[in-house]
Every structure is written in C-alpha cells, then in structure tokens.
N, C-alpha and C positions, 0 to 999 in steps of 0.2 A: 194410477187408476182413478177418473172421474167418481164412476158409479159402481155402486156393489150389483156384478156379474152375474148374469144367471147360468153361469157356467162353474165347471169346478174343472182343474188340470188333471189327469190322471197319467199313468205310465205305465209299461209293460216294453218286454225283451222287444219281442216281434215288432214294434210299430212306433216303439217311443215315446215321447208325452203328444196328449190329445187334448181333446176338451168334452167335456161332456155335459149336455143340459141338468140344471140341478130342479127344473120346475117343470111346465109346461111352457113352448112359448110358441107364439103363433106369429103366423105368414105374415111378413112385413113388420115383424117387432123388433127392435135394438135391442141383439145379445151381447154382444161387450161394446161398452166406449170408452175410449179411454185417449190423453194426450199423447203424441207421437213424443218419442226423444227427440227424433233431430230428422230433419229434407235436407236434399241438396237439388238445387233447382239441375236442369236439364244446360249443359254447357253455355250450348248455341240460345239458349233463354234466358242466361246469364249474362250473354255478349247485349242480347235484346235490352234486356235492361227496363222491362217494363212490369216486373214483381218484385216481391221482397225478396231477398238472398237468405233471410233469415223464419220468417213465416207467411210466404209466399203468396199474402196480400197481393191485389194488382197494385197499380198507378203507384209504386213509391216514391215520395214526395222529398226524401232526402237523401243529400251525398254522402258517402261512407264516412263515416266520422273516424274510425279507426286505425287508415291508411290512407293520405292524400292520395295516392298513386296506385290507389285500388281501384278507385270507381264502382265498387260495387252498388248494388242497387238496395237500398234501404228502408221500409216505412219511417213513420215520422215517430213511432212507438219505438220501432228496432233502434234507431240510431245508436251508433256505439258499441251496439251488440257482437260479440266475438263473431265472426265469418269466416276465418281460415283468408284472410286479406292476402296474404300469399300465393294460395293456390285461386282466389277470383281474379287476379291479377295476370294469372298465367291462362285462365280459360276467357279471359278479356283480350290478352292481348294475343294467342295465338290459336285462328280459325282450325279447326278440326280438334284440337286438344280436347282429351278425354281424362275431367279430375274429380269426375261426380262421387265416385267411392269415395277417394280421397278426403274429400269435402267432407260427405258425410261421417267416415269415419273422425273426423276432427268435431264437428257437432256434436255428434256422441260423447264422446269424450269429455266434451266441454259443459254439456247439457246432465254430465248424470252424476257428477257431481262426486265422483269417487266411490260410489255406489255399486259398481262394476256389473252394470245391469246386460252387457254386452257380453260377459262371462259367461251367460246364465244360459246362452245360446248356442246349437250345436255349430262346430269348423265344419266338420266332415272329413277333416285335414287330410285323415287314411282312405278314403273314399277318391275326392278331387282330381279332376285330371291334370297332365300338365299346365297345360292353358290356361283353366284357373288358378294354379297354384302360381303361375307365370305373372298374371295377372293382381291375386293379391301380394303377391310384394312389390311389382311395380307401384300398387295403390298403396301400400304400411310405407315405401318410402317417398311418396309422395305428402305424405300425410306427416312426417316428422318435421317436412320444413315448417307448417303455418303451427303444429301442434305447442301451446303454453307450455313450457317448460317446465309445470306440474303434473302436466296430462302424459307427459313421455313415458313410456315402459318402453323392454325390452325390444329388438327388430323382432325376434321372434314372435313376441305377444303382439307387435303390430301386424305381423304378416297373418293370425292367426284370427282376430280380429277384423282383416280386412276381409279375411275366407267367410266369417260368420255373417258379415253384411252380405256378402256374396250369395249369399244362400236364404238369407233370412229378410233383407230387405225389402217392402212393399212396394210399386209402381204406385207414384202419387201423382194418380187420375181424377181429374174430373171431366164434367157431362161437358160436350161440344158447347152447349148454351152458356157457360159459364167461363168460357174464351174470349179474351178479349180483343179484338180486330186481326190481325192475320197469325195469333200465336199459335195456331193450330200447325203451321208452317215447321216450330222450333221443338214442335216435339215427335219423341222416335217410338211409340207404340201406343197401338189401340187396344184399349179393353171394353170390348161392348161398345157403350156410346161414348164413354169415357177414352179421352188423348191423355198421354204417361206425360206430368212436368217435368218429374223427376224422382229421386229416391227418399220412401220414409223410411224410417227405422223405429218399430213398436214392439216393443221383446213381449208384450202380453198376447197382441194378435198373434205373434210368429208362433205362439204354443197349436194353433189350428193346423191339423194335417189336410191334405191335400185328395180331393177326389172330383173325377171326372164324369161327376154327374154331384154337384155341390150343394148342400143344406143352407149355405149361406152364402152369403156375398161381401165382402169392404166395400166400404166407400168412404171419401173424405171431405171435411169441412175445415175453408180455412177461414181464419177469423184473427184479423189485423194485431198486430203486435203480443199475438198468442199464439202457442205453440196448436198446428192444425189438429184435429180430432180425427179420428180413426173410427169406424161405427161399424159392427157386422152386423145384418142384417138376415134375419129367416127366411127363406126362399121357400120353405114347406114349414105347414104345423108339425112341431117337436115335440116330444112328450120328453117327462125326465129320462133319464140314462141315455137318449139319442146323443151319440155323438155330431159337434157339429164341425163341419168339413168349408171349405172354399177351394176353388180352384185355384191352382199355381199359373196357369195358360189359359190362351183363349180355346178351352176345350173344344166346343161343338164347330168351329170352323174349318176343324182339325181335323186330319181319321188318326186312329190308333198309332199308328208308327210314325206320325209327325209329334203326335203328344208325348209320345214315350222316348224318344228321339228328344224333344226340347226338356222333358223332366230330367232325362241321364244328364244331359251338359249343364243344366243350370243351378240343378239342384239334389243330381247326383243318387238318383234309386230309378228302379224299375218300377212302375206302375204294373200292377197284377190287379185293379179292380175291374168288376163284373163287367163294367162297359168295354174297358179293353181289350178285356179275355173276350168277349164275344164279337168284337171290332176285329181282330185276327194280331197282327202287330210282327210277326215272326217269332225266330225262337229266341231266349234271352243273348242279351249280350255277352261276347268273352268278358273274363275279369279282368281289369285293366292295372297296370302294372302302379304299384302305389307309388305316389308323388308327396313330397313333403318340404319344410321347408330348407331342406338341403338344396334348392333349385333356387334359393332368393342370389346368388352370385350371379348367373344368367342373367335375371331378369332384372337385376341391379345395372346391367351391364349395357342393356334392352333401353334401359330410361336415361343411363347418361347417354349411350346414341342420338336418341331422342333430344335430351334438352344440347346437345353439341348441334344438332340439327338447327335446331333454332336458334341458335347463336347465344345461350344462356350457360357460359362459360362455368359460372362459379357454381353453379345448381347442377352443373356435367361433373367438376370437379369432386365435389362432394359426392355425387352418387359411384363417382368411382372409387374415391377412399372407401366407401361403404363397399363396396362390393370384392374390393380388393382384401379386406379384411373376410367376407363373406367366404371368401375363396379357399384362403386359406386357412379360416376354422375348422372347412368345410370337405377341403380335398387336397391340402396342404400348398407348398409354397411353389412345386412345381408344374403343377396343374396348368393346364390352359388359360382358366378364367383369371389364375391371380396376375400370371403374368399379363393378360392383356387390358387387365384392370388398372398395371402398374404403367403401362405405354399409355392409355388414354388420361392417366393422372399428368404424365408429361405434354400429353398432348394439349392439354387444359390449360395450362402455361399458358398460351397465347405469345411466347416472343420465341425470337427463331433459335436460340442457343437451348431452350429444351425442346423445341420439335425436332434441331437437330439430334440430339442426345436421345428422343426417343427413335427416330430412326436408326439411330445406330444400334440402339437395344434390339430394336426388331431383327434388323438384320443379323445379328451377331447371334441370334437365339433362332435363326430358322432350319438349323440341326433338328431344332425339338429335346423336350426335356425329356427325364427318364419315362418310363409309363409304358402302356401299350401300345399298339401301333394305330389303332382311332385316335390316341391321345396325342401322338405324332401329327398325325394327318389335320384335326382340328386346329390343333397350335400353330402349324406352320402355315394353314392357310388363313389364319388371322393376323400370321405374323407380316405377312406378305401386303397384305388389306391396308395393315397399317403404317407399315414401311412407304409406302405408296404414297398415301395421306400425308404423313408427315413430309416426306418429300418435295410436295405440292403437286404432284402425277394426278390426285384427283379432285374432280369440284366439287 
C-alpha cells in the first residue's frame, strides 16, 4: 500500500469483505492507491513486443537478459527481472496461445515475496464452473514450468491459485490516447475509453465488491521500471460508512441478463442489485453442480494435447506424467484419464518402438476397464483416437 486509504475492509456472512469510506470523500478523489503485485501483458502484445513484459512501460529498449531464447520484451530498468522466460517464449513463439494467467500467476508468486498475499483472496473453488476449474489447472500447470523453484507449492495450491486470479484479477486498461501506434489492434477488451493490455493482480483493490451502478472506478498508471499503480477513483460525493463499489463489466452497455450472464461465468454470484432487479434479468439460475480440483486430470490431459499440437514434445510429456498421476489420485488406476495419460506419455516418445508399444496398449485395452458403462464408452473411444494416432492413421 502506497498511501494510508480512506477506506477500512469490513465483512459480513451475506456479502463478504467490502470496503467502506472511513471520511468523507468527494467526486473525483483517489480512494485507494496502491502498487499492483504483478501484470501480465496481453499475449498477442507480447508477440508485439513493443512494452515492458514486466511493468509495461512502452518502447522497451532492452533484450531479455534472462533467457537468450526468450525475446521477451524488456525496459532498460526491468532488464534481468524474473518474467516466467518460459512461458514468453511459448506466447512468442506460438500465434494464438493463451498463458496470460499463467504469466501472471508466476509474477505473483515471484513479486510477493512469500508473503502469500494471493491466499488472502477468495477461489470460489465450490462455486466455479467446469470451464473455470478446466481452465485453472490448465493455467497452475502452465505456470510450474517458468515458476523458481522456491515459489513451487502444491498442484492443488496452484490450481487454487490460478482460480483466485480468475476471479480476482483487474483488466490493465488504459485511455485510447495512451496507445501507442496500432496496439489498440493486440488488445481483447474495452473498458469505457480504456483497451484491456492485460492482467493486474492487486489483492487491496480486489477487497471492492461489485455494483452496477458504481461509486467508483480503477484506473492505472504505468511508470517505467516500477511496478504500475492502481487508483480508485469517486464517481459520486461519499460520506463515511458509504460503502465504495466498482464495477466487474461494462455495465450500462449491457441490459440486466447480459450483465448477470457475464458476472455468473466470470466471477461466479448472481447480481440482485436495485438496477438489475428493476432491469428484469429472469428468474435465478439452477445451481450448478460443484466442480473442484478433482477435474485437473482432464484438463492436464487438455494442455498436453495442446503442447503435442505444437510439436513441444517434452512440455506434452510432462503434462502427462502430471496428469497421469492426477488420474490416479484422483479416480484411481483404472479410470479413463490415467490410462490415456499413460498412452500419451508413450506417445511423447517420439521414436517408433513406443508409439508402437502405445498402440498396442490402446488396442489391447479397448474391452474397457472395470467401471460403469459411460466409463466404458469414454475409454474406448479414446482408446480408438489414439490407437489411430499412434498408428500414423491420423495428421
């Protein structure tokens, strides 16, 4: 924290921690500021290569110092500075890759110094749908390959972790004027007049709940070889005990059932404020079935695909030992996931006596193990997928 807040945190069953004016503060005055832990620039503005990868200065002036074969994009203050060289390397060298969590989550880590400021913020873990939960473990094991080998915890506390940036992480926007020649191109959302670069992570700001008709606003300042600032700003005169609010979306763009629609998926509650309720929105949603990290075997399974796609063998292989281990902590040895975790480990091989060997595993196992008959039916049509594949049947 920069400056002493004219806010205090409070908390309650119903609503959670908040913030609440400790003074008066008036329209247009800075209620928190304070340094971000850690950004992660925008992929495709990473490829660009025309900011800092680390405090997202423009025009960086120097080459990664940390990895010849990173390229990332550096100031001349950053140089040397930890970046997760690993995964800029992978959002360098392959168009469409999505490792901004990743990223971020690695900065954090790196940035708070054992302080476990990351803890302090809700998962939602029993809330989360699959997709998110799919999502952060793809991102916690993305994130083990660049992480220092001090910063490692448990899969579980990275996949746990990745949910709370999921939920908690700021779009680090700035005003259109503040773009520099066609980057407005590399980024994927508008806030207001403000284009998203990418992800901050501010565990002070994240204590503001959310309403859609908002007291305040963030905005950010970045400022060369420092970490950028986060400022919320009064949109109305506050008196003490107002609570103060920003908005999670681009609210007023929006009607009720788009907003309440983007708040369930991203950050997982129903909106019930006064604007909504008189917006209309329908009736609440069913409750949805709880997802946890009993699902990091899938989505283990999900990223080695993915890095086999790209021909990044040894980064496919390891995310299958992980997941094949996932599998069977998880659902035990005969399960679907562990075996097909075990054929894409042969498959990683890369020479033809274990692609042979894992075809014959496939084949030999497309009976199906014990289990139910979805459990059948899943296994054997993976078993077939990859029987195929290893064969050389497919491209």
């Amino acid at each position: 924290m920069m400056d002493k807040p004219a806010y205090r945190v409070e908390a309650c069953a119903s609503r959670g921690r908040y913030c609440v004016a400790t003074r008066k503060i008036a329209k247009g005055e800075v209620a928190l500021r304070a340094e971000v832990l850690a950004i992660a620039l925008n992929d495709d503005l990473l490829r660009r290569g025309t900011r800092c990868a680390v405090c997202a200065a423009p025009d960086p002036d120097a080459a990664c110092g940390a990895c010849g074969a990173c390229g990332g994009p550096l100031c001349a203050a950053c140089a040397g500075a930890e970046h997760g060289c690993a995964l800029v390397a992978d959002a360098r060298a392959a168009p469409g890759a999505e490792t901004r969590h990743a990223r971020l989550l690695c900065a954090a880590r790196v940035a708070d110094g054992g302080r476990d400021a990351l803890g302090g913020l809700e998962s939602h873990a029993d809330d989360a749908d699959d997709d998110a939960c799919d999502f952060a473990a793809y991102a916690g094991a993305l994130a083990r390959r660049a992480l220092p080998a001090v910063e490692r915890r448990s899969r579980e506390r990275d996949f746990e972790d990745a949910l709370r940036l999921y939920c908690n992480a700021f779009g680090l926007a700035l005003p259109v004027g503040s773009l520099r020649g066609d980057e407005r191109r590399f980024t994927n959302k508008r806030h207001g007049l403000c284009w998203e670069l990418g992800l901050a992570c501010s565990p002070e700001a994240a204590m503001l709940n959310h309403a859609c008709e908002p007291s305040a606003f963030p905005r950010f300042v970045v400022r060369p070889g420092m970490a950028p600032v986060i400022e919320v700003v009064a949109l109305v005169d506050l008196a003490a005990g107002d609570e103060l609010c920003i908005s999670y979306c681009d609210g007023f763009a929006r009607s009720a059932d788009e907003r309440r629609k983007a708040l369930r998926e991203s950050f997982f509650f129903d909106c019930a404020c006064s604007r909504c309720e008189a917006g209309g929105g329908g009736p609440p949603p069913p409750k949805r079935r709880r997802a946890g990290p009993r699902r990091a075997a899938a989505a283990l399974l999900e990223a080695c695909d993915a890095a086999r796609a790209a021909g990044e063998l040894p980064a496919a292989a390891r995310l299958a030992r992980d997941a094949a281990a996932a599998a069977r902590r998880d659902h035990g040895d005969a399960h679907a996931h562990a075996v097909a975790a075990d054929v894409r480990v042969a498959l990683c091989g890369g020479d033809a006596a274990a692609r042979a060997a894992a075809a014959a595993r496939a084949a030999a196992a497309l009976a199906g193990p014990g289990g139910d008959a979805a459990s059948r039916e899943v296994w054997a049509r993976e078993a077939r997928l990859l029987e195929a594949e290893a064969r050389g049947e497919l491209a």
